[in-house]
C-alpha positions as CSV (number, residue, x, y, z in Angstrom):
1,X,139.1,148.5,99.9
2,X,135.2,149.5,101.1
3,X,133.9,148.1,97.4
4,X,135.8,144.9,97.6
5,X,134.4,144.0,101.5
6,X,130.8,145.1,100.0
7,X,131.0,143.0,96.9
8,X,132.9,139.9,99.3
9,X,129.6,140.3,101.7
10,X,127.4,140.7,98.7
11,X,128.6,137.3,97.2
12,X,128.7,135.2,100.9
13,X,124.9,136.2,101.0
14,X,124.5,134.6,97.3
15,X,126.4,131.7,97.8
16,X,123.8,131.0,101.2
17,X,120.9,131.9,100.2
18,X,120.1,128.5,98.3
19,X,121.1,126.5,101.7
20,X,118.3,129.3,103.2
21,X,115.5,128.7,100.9
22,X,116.1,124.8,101.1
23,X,115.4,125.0,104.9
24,X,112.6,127.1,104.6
25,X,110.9,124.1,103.1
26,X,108.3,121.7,104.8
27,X,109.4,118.3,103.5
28,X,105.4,117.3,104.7
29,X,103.9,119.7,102.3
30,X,102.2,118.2,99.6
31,X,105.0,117.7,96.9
32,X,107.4,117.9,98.7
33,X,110.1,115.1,99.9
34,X,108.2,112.6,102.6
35,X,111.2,111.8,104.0
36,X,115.0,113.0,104.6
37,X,117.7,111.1,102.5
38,X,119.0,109.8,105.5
39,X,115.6,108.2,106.2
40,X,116.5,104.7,107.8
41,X,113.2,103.0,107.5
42,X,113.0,100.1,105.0
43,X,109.1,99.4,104.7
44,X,108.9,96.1,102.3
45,X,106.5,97.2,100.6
46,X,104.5,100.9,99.9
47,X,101.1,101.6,98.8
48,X,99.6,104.5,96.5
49,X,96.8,106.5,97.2
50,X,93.5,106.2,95.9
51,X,93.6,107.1,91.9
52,X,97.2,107.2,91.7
53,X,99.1,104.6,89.4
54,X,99.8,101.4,91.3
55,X,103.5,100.9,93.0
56,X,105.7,98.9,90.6
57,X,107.1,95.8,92.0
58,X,110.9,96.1,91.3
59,X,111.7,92.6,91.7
60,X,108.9,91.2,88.9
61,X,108.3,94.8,87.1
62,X,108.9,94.4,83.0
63,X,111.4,96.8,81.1
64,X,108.4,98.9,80.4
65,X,107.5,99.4,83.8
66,X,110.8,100.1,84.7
67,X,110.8,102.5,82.3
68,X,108.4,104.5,83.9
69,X,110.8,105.1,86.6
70,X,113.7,105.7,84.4
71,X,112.2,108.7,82.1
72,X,111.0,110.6,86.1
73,X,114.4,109.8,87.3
74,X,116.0,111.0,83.7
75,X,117.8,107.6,83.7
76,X,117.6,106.1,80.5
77,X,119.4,102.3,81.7
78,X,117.6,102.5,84.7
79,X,115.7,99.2,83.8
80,X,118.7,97.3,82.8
81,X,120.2,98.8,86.3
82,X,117.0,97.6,88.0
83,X,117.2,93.7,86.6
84,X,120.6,93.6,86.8
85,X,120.7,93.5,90.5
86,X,117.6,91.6,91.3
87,X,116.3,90.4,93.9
88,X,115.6,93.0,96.2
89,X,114.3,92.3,100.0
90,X,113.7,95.9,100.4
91,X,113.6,99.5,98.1
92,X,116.3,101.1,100.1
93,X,118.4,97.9,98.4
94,X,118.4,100.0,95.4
95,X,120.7,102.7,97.1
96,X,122.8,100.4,98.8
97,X,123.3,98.3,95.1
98,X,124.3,101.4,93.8
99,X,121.5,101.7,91.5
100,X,120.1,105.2,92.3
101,X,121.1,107.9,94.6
102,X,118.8,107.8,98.1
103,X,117.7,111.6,97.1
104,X,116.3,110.0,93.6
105,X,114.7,106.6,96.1
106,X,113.1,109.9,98.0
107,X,111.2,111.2,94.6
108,X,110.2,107.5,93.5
109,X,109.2,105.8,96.9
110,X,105.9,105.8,95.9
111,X,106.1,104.5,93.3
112,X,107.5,101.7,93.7
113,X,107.0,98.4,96.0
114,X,109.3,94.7,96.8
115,X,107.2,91.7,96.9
116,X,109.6,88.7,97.5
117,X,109.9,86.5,94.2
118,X,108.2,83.6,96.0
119,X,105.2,85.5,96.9
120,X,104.2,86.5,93.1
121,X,104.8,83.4,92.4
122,X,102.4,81.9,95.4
123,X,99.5,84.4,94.7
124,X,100.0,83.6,90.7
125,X,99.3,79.8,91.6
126,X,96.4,80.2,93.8
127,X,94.9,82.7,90.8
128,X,94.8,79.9,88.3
């Protein structure tokens, strides 16, 4: 009776101790998330720092950008996912499209930016 309460308290102690170490972690520390999945802010668009790649624009992005975002995600349709629900007003539209998770959104948020159609097409014209 004594072993079986040990080993029962011995296993509730395993089975939290992930749920502890998670909440031990600063989600500000470099590397870390920037913001909680239930994060309601929908910035339109999101800027990298200095020396990083730039943010792909998910609404005029090619398959090879895309890409990009698949293979850190681990999602190998991802780009076909991406077009196929075009256009997006904001990134948090790929969550509520169903395209990605908003923990996977979380890891990719900065790398990735939505510029209305209209206004690559705008800043296109006025480069020519």
């Amino acid at each position: 009776m004594i072993f079986s309460k040990t080993r029962l308290l011995f296993l509730s102690g395993v089975a939290l101790l992930p749920l502890a170490l998670t909440s031990c972690v600063d989600p500000n520390a470099p590397g870390g998330n920037n913001s909680s999945p239930n994060a309601t802010s929908s910035p339109a668009a999101v800027s990298t720092s200095p020396g990083m790649m730039p943010a792909i624009n998910i609404n005029t992005a090619s398959q090879e950008e895309l890409k990009t975002l698949g293979d850190k995600l681990g999602i190998a349709d991802l780009p076909s996912k991406i077009e196929e629900k075009r256009p997006y007003k904001d990134i948090n539209e790929l969550v509520s499209k169903e395209v990605i998770s908003p923990q996977q959104l979380d890891y990719i948020q900065n790398d990735i930016l939505v510029q209305d159609v209209s206004e690559t097409t705008e800043e296109n014209a006025t480069e020519e």
